[in-house]
VEXVEXTI-206053 format. One record per residue (C-alpha): residue in three letters; z, x, y; residue number from 1. Coordinates in steps of 0.1 Angstrom, whole numbers, plus 5000, padded with zeros to 4 digits. Layout:
BEGIN
REC code    z    x    y pos
REC  ALA    Z    X    Y NUM
...
This chain:
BEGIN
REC code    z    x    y pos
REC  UNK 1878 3378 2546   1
REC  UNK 1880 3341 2554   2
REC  UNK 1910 3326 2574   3
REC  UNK 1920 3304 2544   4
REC  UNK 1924 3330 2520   5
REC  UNK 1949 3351 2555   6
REC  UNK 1967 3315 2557   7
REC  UNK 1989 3317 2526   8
REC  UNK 2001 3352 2531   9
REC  UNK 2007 3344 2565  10
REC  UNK 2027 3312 2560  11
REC  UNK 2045 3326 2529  12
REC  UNK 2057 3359 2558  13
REC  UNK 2069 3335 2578  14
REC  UNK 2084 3314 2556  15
REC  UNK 2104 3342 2544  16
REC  UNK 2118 3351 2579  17
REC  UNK 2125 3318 2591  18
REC  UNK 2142 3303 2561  19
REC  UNK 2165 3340 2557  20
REC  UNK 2168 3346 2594  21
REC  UNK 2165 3317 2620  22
REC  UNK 2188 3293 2596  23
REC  UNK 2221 3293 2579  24
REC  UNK 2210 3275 2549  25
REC  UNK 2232 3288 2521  26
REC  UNK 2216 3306 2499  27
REC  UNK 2229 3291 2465  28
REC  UNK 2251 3260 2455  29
REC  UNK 2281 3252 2478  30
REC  UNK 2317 3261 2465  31
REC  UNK 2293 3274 2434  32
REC  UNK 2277 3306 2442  33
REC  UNK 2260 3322 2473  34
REC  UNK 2241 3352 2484  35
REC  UNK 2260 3366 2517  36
REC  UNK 2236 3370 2552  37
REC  UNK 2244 3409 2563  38
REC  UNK 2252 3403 2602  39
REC  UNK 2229 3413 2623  40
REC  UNK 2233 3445 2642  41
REC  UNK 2203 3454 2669  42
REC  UNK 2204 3485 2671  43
REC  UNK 2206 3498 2638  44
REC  UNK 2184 3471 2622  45
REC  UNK 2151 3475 2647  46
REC  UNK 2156 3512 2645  47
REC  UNK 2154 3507 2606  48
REC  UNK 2121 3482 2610  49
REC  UNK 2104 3504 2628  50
REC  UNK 2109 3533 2603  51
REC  UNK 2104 3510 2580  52
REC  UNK 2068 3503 2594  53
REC  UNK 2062 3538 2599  54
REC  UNK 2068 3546 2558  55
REC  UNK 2050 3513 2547  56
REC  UNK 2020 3528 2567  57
REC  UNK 2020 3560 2548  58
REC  UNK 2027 3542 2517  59
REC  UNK 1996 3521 2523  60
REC  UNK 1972 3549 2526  61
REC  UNK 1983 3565 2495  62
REC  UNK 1981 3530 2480  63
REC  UNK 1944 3532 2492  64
REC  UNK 1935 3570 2485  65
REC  UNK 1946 3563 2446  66
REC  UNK 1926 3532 2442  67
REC  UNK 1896 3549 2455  68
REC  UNK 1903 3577 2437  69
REC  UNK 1911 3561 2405  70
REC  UNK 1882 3545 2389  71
REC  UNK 1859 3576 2392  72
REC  UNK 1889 3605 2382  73
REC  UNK 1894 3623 2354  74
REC  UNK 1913 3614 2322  75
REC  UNK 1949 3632 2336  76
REC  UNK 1946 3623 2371  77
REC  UNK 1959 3588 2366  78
REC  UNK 1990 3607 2360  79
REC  UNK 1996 3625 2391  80
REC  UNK 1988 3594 2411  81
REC  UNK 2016 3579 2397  82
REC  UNK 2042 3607 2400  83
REC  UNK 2030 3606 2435  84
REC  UNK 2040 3565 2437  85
REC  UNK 2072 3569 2418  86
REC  UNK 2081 3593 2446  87
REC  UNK 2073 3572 2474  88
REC  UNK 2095 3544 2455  89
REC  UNK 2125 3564 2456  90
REC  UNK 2117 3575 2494  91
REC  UNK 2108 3538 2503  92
REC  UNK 2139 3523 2487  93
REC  UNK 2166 3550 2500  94
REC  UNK 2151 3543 2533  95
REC  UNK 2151 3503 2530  96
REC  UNK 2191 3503 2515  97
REC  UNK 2203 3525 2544  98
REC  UNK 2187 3504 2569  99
REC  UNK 2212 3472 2569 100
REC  UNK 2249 3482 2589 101
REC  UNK 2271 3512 2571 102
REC  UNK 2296 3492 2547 103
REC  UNK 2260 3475 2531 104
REC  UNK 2240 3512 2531 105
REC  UNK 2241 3536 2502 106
REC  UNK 2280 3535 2511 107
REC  UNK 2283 3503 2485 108
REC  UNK 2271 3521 2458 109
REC  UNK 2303 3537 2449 110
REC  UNK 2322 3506 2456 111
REC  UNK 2298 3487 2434 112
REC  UNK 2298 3514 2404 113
REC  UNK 2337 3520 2410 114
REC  UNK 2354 3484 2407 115
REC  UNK 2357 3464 2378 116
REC  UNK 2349 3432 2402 117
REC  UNK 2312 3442 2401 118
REC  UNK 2308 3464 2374 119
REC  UNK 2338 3482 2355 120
REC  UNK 2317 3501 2331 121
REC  UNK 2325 3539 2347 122
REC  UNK 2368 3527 2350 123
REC  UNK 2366 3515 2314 124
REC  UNK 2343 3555 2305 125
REC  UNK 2367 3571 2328 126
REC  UNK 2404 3554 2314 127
REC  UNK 2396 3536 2279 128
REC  UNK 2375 3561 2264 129
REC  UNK 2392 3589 2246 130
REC  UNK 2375 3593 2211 131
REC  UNK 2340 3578 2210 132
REC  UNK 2346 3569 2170 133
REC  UNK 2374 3550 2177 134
REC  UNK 2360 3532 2207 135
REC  UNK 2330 3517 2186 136
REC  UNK 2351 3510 2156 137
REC  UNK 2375 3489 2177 138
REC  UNK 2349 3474 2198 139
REC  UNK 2344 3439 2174 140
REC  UNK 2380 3434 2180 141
REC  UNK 2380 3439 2220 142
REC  UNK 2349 3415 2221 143
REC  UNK 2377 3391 2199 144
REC  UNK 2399 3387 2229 145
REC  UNK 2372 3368 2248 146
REC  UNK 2365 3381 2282 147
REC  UNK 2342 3365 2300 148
REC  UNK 2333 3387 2326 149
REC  UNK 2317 3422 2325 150
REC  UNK 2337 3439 2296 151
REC  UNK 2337 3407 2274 152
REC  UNK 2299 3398 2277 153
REC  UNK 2281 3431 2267 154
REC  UNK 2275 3457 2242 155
REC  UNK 2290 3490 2240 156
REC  UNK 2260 3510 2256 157
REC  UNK 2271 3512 2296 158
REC  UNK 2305 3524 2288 159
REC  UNK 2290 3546 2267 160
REC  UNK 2267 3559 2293 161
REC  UNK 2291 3566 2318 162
REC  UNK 2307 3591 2291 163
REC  UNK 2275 3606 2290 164
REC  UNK 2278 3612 2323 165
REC  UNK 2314 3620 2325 166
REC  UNK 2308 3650 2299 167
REC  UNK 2279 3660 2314 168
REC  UNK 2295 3669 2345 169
REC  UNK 2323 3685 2332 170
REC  UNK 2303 3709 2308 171
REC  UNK 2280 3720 2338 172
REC  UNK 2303 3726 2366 173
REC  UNK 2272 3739 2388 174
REC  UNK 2253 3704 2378 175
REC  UNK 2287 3686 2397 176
REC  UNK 2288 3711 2424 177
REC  UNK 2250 3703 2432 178
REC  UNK 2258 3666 2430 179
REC  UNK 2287 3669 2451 180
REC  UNK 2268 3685 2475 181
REC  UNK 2234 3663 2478 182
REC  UNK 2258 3630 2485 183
REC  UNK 2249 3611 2513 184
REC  UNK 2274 3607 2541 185
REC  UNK 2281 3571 2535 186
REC  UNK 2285 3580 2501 187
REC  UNK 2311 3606 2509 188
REC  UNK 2326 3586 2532 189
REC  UNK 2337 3555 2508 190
REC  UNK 2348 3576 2482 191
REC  UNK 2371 3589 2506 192
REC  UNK 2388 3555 2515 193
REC  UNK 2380 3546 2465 194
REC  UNK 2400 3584 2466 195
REC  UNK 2427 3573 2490 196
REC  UNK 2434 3541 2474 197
REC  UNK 2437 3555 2440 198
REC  UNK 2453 3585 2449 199
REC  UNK 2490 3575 2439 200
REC  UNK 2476 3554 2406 201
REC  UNK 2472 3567 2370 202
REC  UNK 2437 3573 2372 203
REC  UNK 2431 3590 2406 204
REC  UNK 2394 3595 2417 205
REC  UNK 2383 3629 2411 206
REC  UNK 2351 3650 2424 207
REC  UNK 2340 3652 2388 208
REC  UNK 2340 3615 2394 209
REC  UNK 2322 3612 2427 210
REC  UNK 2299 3638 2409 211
REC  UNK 2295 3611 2383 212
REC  UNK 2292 3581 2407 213
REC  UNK 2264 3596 2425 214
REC  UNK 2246 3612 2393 215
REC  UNK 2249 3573 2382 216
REC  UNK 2233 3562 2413 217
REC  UNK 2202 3585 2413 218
REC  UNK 2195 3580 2379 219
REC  UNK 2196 3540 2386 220
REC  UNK 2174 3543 2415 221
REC  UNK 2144 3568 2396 222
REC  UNK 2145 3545 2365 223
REC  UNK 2137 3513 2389 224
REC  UNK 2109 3533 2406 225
REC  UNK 2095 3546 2370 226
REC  UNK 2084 3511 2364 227
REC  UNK 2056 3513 2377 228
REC  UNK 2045 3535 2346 229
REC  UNK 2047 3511 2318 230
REC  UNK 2033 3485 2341 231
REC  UNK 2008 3503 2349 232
REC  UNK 2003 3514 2309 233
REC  UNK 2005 3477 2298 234
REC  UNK 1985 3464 2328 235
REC  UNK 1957 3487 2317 236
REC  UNK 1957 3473 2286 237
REC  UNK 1938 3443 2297 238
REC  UNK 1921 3456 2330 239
REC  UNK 1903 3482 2346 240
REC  UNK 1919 3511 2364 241
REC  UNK 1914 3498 2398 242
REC  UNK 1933 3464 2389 243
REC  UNK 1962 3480 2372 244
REC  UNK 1968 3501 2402 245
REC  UNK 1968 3473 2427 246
REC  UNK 1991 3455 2406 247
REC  UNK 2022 3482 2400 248
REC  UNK 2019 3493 2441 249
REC  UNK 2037 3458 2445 250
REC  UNK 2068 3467 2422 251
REC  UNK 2081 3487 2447 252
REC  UNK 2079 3464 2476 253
REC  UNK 2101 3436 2454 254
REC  UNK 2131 3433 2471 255
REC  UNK 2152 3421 2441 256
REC  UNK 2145 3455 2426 257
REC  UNK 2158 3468 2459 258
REC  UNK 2186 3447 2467 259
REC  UNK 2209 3448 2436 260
REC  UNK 2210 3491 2435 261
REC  UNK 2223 3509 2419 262
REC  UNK 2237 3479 2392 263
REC  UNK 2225 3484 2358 264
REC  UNK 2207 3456 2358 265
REC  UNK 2181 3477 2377 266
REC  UNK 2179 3502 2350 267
REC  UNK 2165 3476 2326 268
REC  UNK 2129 3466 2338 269
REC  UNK 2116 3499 2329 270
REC  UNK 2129 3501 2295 271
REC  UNK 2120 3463 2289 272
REC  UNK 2084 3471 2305 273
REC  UNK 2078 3502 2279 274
REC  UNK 2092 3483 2247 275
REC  UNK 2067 3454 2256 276
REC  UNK 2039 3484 2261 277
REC  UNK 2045 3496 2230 278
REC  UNK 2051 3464 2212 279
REC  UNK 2010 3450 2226 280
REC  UNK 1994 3485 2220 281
REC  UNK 2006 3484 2184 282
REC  UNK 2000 3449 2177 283
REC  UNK 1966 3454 2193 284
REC  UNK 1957 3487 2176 285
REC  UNK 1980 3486 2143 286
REC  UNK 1998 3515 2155 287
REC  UNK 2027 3519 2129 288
REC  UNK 2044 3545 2151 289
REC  UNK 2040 3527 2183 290
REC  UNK 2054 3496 2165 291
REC  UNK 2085 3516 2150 292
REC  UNK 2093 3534 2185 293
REC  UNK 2092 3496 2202 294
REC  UNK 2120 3486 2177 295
REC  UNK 2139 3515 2184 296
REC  UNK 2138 3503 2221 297
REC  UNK 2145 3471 2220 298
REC  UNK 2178 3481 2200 299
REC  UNK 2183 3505 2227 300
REC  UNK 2182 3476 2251 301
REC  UNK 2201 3453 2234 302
REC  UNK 2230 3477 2229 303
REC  UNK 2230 3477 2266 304
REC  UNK 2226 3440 2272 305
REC  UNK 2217 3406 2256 306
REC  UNK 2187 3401 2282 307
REC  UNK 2170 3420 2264 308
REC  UNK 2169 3395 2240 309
REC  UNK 2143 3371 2256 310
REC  UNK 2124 3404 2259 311
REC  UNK 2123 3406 2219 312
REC  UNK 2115 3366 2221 313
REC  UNK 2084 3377 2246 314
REC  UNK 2071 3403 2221 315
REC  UNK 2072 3379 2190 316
REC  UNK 2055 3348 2206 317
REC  UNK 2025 3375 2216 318
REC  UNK 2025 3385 2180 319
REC  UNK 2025 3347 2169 320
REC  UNK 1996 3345 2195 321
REC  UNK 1975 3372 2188 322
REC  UNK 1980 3359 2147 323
REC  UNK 1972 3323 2156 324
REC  UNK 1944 3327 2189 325
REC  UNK 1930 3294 2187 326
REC  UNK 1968 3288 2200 327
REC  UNK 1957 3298 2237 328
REC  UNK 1919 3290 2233 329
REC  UNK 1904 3323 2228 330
REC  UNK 1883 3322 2196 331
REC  UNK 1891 3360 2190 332
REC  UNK 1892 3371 2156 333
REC  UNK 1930 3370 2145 334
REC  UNK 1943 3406 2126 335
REC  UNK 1942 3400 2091 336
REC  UNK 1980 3390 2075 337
REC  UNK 1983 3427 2058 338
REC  UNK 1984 3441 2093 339
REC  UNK 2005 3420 2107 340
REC  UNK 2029 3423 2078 341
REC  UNK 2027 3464 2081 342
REC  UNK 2035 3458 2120 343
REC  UNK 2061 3435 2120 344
REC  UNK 2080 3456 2089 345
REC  UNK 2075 3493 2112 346
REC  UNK 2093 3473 2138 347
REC  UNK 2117 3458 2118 348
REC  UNK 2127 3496 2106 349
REC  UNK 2131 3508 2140 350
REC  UNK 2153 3483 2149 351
REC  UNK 2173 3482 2122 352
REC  UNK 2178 3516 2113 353
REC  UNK 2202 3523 2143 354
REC  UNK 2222 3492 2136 355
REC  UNK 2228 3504 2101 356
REC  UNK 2238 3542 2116 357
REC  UNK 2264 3525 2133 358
REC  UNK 2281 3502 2111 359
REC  UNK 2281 3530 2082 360
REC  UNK 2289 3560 2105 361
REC  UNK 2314 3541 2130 362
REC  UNK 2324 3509 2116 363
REC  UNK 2306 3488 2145 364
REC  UNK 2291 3456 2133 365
REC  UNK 2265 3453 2159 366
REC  UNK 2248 3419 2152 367
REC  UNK 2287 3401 2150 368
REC  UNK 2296 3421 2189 369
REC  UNK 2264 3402 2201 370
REC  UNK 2272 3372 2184 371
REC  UNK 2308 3375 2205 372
REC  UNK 2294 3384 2236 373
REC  UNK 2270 3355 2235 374
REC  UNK 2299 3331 2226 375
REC  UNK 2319 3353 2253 376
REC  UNK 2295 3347 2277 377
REC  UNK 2289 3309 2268 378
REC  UNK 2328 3306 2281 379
REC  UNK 2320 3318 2317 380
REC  UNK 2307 3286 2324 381
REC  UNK 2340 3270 2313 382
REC  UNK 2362 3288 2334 383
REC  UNK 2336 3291 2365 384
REC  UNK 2320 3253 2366 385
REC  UNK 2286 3251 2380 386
REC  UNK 2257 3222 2378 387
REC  UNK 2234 3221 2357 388
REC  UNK 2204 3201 2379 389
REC  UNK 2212 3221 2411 390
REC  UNK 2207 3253 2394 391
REC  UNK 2177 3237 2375 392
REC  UNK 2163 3228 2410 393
REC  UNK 2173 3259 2430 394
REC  UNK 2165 3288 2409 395
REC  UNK 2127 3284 2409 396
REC  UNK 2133 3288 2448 397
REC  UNK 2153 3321 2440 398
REC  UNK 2132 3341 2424 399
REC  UNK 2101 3332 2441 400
REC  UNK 2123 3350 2471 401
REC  UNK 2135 3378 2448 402
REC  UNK 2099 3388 2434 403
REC  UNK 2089 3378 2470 404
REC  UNK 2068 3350 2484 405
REC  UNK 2036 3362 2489 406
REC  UNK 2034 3375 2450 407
REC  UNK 2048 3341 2438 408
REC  UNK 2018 3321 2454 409
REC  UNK 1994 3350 2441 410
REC  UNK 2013 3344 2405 411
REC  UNK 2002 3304 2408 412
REC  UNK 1970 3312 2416 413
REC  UNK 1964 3330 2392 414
REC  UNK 1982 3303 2359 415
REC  UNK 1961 3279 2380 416
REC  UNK 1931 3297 2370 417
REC  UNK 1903 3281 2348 418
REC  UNK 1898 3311 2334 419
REC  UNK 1932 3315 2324 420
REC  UNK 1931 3284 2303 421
REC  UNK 1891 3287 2290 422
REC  UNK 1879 3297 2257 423
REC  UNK 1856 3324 2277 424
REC  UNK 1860 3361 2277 425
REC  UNK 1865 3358 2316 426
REC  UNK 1899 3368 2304 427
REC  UNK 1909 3390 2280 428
REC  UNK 1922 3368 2250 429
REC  UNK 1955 3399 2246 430
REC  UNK 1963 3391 2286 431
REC  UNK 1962 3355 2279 432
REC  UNK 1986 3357 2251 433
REC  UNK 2005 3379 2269 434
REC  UNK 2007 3355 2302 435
REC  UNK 2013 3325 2278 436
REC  UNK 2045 3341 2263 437
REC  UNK 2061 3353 2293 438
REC  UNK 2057 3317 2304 439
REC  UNK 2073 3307 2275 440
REC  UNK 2101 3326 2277 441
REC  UNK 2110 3323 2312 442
REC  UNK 2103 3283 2309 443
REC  UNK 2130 3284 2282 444
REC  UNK 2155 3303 2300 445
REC  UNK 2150 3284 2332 446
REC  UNK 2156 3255 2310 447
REC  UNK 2184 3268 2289 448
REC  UNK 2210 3270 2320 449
REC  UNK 2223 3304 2309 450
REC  UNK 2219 3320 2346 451
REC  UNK 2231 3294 2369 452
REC  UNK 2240 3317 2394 453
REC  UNK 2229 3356 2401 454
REC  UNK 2193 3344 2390 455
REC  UNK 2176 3365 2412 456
REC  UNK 2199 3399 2395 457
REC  UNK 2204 3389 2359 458
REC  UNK 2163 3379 2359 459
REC  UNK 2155 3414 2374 460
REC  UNK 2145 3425 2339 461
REC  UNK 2119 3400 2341 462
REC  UNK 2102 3409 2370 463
REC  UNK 2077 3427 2363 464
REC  UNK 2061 3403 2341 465
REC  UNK 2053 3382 2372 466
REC  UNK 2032 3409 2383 467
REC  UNK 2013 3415 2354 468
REC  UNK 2007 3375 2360 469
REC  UNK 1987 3388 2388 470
REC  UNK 1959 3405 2371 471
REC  UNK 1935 3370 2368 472
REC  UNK 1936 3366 2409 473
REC  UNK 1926 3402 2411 474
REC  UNK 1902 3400 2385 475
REC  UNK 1889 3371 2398 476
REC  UNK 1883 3383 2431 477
REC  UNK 1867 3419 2418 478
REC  UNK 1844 3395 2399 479
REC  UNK 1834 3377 2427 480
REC  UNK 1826 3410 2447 481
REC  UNK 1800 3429 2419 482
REC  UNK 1783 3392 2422 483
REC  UNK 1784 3396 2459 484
REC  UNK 1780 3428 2466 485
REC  UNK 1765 3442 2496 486
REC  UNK 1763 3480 2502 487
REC  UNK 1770 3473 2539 488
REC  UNK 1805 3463 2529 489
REC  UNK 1829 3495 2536 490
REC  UNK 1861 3502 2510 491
REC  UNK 1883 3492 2532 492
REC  UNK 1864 3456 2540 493
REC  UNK 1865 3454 2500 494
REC  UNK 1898 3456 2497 495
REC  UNK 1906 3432 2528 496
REC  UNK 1923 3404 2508 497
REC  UNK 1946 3433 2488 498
REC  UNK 1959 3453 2520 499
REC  UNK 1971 3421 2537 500
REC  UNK 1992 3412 2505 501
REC  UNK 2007 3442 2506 502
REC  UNK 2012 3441 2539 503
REC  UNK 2025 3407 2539 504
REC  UNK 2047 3418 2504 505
REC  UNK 2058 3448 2525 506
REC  UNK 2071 3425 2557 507
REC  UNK 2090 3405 2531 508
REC  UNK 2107 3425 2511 509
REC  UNK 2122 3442 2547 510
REC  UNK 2130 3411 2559 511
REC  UNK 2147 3404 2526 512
REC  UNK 2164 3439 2523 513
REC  UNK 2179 3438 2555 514
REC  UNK 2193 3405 2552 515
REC  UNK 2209 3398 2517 516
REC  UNK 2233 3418 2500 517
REC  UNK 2235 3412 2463 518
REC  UNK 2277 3423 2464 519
REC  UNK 2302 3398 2479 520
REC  UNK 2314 3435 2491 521
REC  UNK 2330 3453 2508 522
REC  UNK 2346 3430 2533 523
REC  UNK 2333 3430 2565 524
């Protein structure tokens, strides 16, 4: 491996650590919006590096067993190899949040899923909720009174969740004792001071709510780590075995995806990742059902939250694209109009069908509670004034640190590539689309000003997709090795350029971890 092609992982590592670590440079816009620094505690932070070295080096070889393994195994195996990283994604990111110092470990997770300052949904499941009917029937005129916040910005769905959760645990007492008793100790310990602060108020924490708090927490943390399912799914759409695995061992090593558990945000890239699966493999193969289940998602999404709805924007420009090719280039026969129709109608059904059940079955108007959450949401800025060209400016910088810097400059590489941009088959003409309508998308919402602020969370959803950007450079560089190939060259000298990536992703996102809290809580 040449020195040039070391150079930018190198610089983008150090970079990283310099700019979150040797300087005070606010991270955000002055008197606007910041990211807090976690202090810096010796002793418990190098004791967590060096663990945290230990499990990136086991986490590396099983990185390198599966892609060895992987273009030559059998039709399940693919499978198993990614229970197997799933796992380590849990492991890796329960090690990485109890690394920083005890009020910013696991203990902030009942803080953040507690108090309506950060996220409300469980109080509002816990207190508001006492007939689900009538909660959805009077939800249009809740949405009326305007909050801008939490409660006022989003669909029904969280609340709802959290009594999903709440019943749960009190129809399966030996499902709450076993939750109760797998809590971490920091976890115990701060809902000990939530209990003792509530303990004189109406709604007094409970252990059927710790039971729930932690339930909540697990399941947040598992979905995050499942993404790397649909991405690799959709990533093997338009590459080989081998390159889809190299790009989904990254997604655990993204420290936004890390930082800002166990917020709901972090349940949504998996979902968003398996609507847009399902969305491409239908459009691509005129699967009816595939297309129907997609629309079912995508409602699912969007009765949690309106981000999904550049998601839905994402999945129409690829259908534009893959009706109109000449669009991007490629010279790809387009699918013929009947097709497209059938496709676009099976999708349609699925996501309207459930929007339908709801306004005849509970009175809720669906499409008018997004319409007020989106006006709802519009007022935030009125109330909390930010500007416009400094956001404009800074978020670019944001997430290139959220997704990480070492995948951001493998993400220009690769929309700087010819091939990207050629009427060749060098590319597949489906990734092309694809890449040219996340682009889109993002472009637009960067543009739009909706998320001056909290980039790096509320674009969390989006993440992924700058992996799957990824797949040219590795292409590229698997291309350049069959031309060159030389049966001296070991695996491991193969994949030279890939193992210092992820070794430079994995010295980021540590750095990152143990540095940045995504909650301006607790106090310190």
């Amino acid at each position: 491996m040449r020195f040039r092609t070391l150079l930018p992982f190198l610089l983008t590592s150090l970079i990283t650590v310099a700019l979150l670590w040797l300087t005070q440079v606010p991270l955000g816009v002055e008197s606007e919006w910041n990211w807090d620094r976690i202090p810096f505690t010796a002793a418990e932070t190098i004791a967590g590096w060096i663990i945290s070295g230990i499990l990136f080096a086991v986490y590396l070889l099983l990185a390198l067993t599966g892609l060895s393994r992987l273009p030559y195994c059998r039709r399940y195996e693919p499978a198993v190899w990614l229970t197997g990283l799933t796992l380590a994604g849990v492991f890796w990111s329960l090690h990485l949040q109890d690394s920083p110092a005890e009020e910013y470990g696991p203990s902030k997770a009942a803080f953040v899923l507690y108090y309506k300052g950060s996220s409300g949904y469980f109080t509002q499941a816990q207190s508001e909720i006492s007939d689900t009917s009538q909660f959805l029937s009077d939800y249009e005129t809740k949405m009326e009174q305007g909050d801008v916040l939490h409660e006022g910005t989003h669909p029904p769905g969280l609340p709802l969740f959290y009594l999903a959760l709440i019943r749960l645990c009190d129809n399966y007492p030996g499902l709450q004792s076993f939750l109760l008793e797998t809590q971490s100790d920091s976890f115990q310990e701060a809902a000990d001071v939530i209990a003792g602060m509530t303990s004189n108020s109406a709604n007094p924490l409970t252990p059927r709510d710790r039971a729930v708090l932690w339930l909540a927490t697990l399941i947040t943390l598992t979905l995050s780590a499942l993404t790397v399912v649909p991405l690799y799914l959709l990533a093997r759409e338009f590459s080989s075995r081998a390159i889809s695995w190299q790009v989904v061992v990254f997604w655990p090593l993204v420290p936004a995806a890390l930082i800002f558990q166990p917020k709901s945000d972090a349940l949504y890239p998996v979902i968003a990742l398996l609507f847009l699966y399902l969305w491409v493999t239908a459009c691509r193969r005129n699967n009816l059902l595939y297309a129907f289940l997609a629309g079912v998602l995508i409602w699912a999404g969007l009765f949690l939250t309106l981000a999904f709805l550049p998601v839905g924007v994402c999945a129409v420009c690829f259908s534009v694209l893959q009706r109109l090719p000449r669009l991007t280039g490629s010279t790809a026969i387009p699918p013929n109009w009947k097709a497209f129709a059938l496709i676009s109608f099976s999708g349609l059904a699925g996501f309207c069908l459930p929007i339908l059940i709801l306004f005849t079955g509970f009175d809720l108007n669906l499409p008018r509670v997004w319409y007020l959450n989106f006006q709802n949401h519009a007022g935030f800025y009125d109330e909390y004034a930010r500007t416009y060209w400094k956001w404009l400016l800074l978020n670019p910088l944001e997430i290139s640190l959220a997704v990480g810097l070492p995948v951001s400059w493998i993400i220009v590489r690769s929309i700087c590539s010819r091939r990207l941009f050629t009427a060749d088959q060098e590319s597949p003409p489906a990734l092309k689309q694809l890449i040219f309508s996340c682009c889109l998308v993002l472009v637009l919402l960067w543009f739009s000003g909706k998320n001056m602020g909290e980039a790096a969370r509320l674009w969390l959803i989006f993440l992924p997709w700058f992996l799957l950007m990824t797949i040219p450079y590795w292409q590229a560089i698997h291309e350049n090795q069959a031309r060159e190939m030389n049966q001296a060259d070991s695996f491991l000298k193969m994949q030279a350029v890939w193992i210092v990536a992820l070794t430079a992703q994995a010295v980021v996102c540590v750095a990152t971890v143990s540095r940045i809290t995504g909650f301006h809580f607790p106090p310190a």
